[in-house]
C-alpha positions as CSV (number, residue, x, y, z in Angstrom):
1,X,7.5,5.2,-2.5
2,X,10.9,4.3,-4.0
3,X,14.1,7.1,-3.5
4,X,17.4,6.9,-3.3
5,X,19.3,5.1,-0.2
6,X,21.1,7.0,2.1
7,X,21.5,4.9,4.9
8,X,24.8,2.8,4.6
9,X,24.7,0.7,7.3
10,X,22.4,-0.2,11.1
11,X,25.3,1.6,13.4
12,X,25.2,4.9,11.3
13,X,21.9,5.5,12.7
14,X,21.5,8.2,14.9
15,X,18.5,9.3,17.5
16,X,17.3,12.9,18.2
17,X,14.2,14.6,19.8
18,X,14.8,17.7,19.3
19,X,15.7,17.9,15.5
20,X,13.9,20.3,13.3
21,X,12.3,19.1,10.2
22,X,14.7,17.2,7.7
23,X,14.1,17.0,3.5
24,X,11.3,14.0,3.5
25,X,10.7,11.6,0.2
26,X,7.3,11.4,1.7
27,X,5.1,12.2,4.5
28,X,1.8,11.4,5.5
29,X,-0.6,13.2,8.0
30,X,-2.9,10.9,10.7
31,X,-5.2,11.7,13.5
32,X,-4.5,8.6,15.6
33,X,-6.4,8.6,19.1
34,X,-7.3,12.0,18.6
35,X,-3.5,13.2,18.2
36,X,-2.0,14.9,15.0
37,X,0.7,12.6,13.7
38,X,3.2,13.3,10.8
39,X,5.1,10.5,9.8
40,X,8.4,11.7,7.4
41,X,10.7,9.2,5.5
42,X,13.9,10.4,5.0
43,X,16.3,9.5,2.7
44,X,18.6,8.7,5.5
45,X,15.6,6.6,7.7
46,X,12.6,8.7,9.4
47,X,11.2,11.3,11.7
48,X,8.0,11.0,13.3
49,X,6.1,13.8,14.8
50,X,3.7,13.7,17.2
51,X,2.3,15.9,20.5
52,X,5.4,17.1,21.5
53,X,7.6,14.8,20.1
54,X,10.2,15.5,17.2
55,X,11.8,12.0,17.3
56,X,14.3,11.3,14.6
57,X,16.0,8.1,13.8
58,X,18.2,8.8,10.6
59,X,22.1,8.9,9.4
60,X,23.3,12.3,10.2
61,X,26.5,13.9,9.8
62,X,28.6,15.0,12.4
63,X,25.7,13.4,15.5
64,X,26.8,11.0,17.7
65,X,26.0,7.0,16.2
66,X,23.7,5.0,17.8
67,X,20.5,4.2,18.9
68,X,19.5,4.0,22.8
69,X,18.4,0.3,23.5
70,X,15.7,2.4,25.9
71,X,15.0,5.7,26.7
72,X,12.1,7.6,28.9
73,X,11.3,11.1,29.2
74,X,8.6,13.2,30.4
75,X,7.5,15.8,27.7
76,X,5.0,18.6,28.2
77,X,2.1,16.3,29.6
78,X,3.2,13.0,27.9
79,X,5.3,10.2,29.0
80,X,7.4,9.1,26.1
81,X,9.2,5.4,26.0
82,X,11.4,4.4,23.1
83,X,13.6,1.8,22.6
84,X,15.7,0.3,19.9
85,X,17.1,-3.4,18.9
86,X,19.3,-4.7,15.7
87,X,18.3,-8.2,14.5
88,X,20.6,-10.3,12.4
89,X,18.6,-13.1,11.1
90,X,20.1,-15.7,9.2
91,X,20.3,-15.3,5.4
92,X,17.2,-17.5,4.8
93,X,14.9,-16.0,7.2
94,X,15.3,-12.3,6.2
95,X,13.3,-12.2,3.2
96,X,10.7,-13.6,5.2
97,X,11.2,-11.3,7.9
98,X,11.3,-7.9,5.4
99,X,8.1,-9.8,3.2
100,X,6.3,-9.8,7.2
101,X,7.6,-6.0,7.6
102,X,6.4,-4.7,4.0
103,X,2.5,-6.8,4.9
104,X,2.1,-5.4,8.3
105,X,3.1,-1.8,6.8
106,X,0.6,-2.4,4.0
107,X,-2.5,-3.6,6.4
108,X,-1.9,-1.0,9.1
109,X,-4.5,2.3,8.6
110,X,-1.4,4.4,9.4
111,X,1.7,3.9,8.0
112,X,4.4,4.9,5.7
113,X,6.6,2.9,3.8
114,X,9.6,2.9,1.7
115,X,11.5,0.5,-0.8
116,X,15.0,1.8,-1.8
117,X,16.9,1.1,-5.3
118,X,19.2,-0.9,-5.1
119,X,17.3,-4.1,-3.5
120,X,13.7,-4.6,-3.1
121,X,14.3,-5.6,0.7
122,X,16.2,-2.2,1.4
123,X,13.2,-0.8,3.3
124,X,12.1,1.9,5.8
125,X,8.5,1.5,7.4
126,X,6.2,3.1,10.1
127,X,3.2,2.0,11.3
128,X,1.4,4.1,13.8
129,X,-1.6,2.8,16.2
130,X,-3.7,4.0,19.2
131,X,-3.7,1.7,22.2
132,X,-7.5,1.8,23.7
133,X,-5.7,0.1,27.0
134,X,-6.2,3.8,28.6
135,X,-9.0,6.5,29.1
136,X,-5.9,8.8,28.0
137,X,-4.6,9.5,24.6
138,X,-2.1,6.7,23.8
139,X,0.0,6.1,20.8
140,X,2.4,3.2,19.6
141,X,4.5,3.4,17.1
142,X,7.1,0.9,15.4
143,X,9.9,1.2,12.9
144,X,11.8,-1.0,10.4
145,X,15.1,-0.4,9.1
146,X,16.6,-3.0,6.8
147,X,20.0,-3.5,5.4
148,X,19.9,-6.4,2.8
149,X,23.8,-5.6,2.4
150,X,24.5,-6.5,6.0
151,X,21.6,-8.8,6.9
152,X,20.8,-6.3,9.6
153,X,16.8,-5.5,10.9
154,X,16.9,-2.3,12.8
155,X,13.3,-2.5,15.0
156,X,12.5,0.5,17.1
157,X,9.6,1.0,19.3
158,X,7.8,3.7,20.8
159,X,5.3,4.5,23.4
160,X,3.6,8.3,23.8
161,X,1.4,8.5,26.5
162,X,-0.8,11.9,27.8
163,X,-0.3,11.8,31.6
C-alpha cells in the first residue's frame, strides 16, 4: 500500500485506547488464536483492534504527544501490556534495519504494511501472532514506525491476554 505521509516526526505520536475508528488507507481482517483482529493503517500511523481493545498509536491533533514506554491494564477479561521504544540507529544501519522491518512484515501470515511517498524507508508495519505459550487466547502484536528524515525507528509492542 503506498499513501500519503502524515506523520512528521517520532514525538508527534500519540497513544489512545479508547479512540473510535479513524479514516484507514487500508485495513485487513485476521482470526488470530481464535480472536477477531482488524489491523487499520492510518495516514497518521495505525490502530489495531482486537477483543476489547481499540489501541491507537497515530499523530493526532489537539491529544497529548507521546507514547508510554509501558503500560498495563485489565480490560473486560483480558490483560493487556503495551510498551513503546524510539531507536536512533546510525545512518548506515537504518536501511538495514527498515529492509529487516519490510521482510518480517512480508513473511508474517498477519500483517499490514505501508510504504509512504516521499522515501521508500518511510514505513508503517504490523505484524500480528498468537503465542501458543498458554491454554488461553494470547495475542502479540508489534509495530514499526520509521522516519527516514530523522533516522528515528519507533518499535511498539503489545501483549493481549484472556485471563
Amino acid at each position: 500500500m503506498r499513501a500519503s505521509y502524515l506523520d512528521t516526526s517520532a514525538d508527534q505520536l500519540c497513544f489512545s485506547l479508547d479512540l473510535a475508528e479513524r479514516p484507514a488507507l487500508a485495513e485487513r481482517e485476521a482470526l488470530v488464536g481464535g480472536v477477531g483482529v482488524r489491523m487499520r493503517l492510518l495516514g497518521a500511523s495505525h490502530q489495531v483492534f482486537a477483543g476489547p481493545v481499540r489501541e491507537t498509536v497515530a499523530c493526532l491533533p489537539g491529544a497529548a504527544r507521546g507514547l508510554p514506554a509501558g503500560l498495563t491494564r485489565q480490560e473486560a477479561g483480558w490483560t493487556y501490556d503495551f510498551g513503546a521504544t524510539t531507536a536512533h540507529p546510525a545512518p548506515h544501519e537504518f536501511s538495514t534495519r527498515v529492509a529487516e522491518i519490510l521482510d518480517r512484515a512480508a513473511g508474517a501470515e498477519h500483517s499490514l504494511c505501508g510504504v509512504f511517498p516521499g522515501s521508500p524507508e518511510a514505513v508503517t508495519a504490523v505484524v500480528v501472532e498468537a503465542s501458543a505459550e498458554t491454554s488461553r487466547a494470547r495475542l502479540v502484536w508489534r509495530t514499526w514506525h520509521t522516519y527516514p528524515q530523522d533516522g528515528q525507528i519507533v518499535s511498539t509492542r503489545t501483549r493481549l491476554e484472556a485471563r
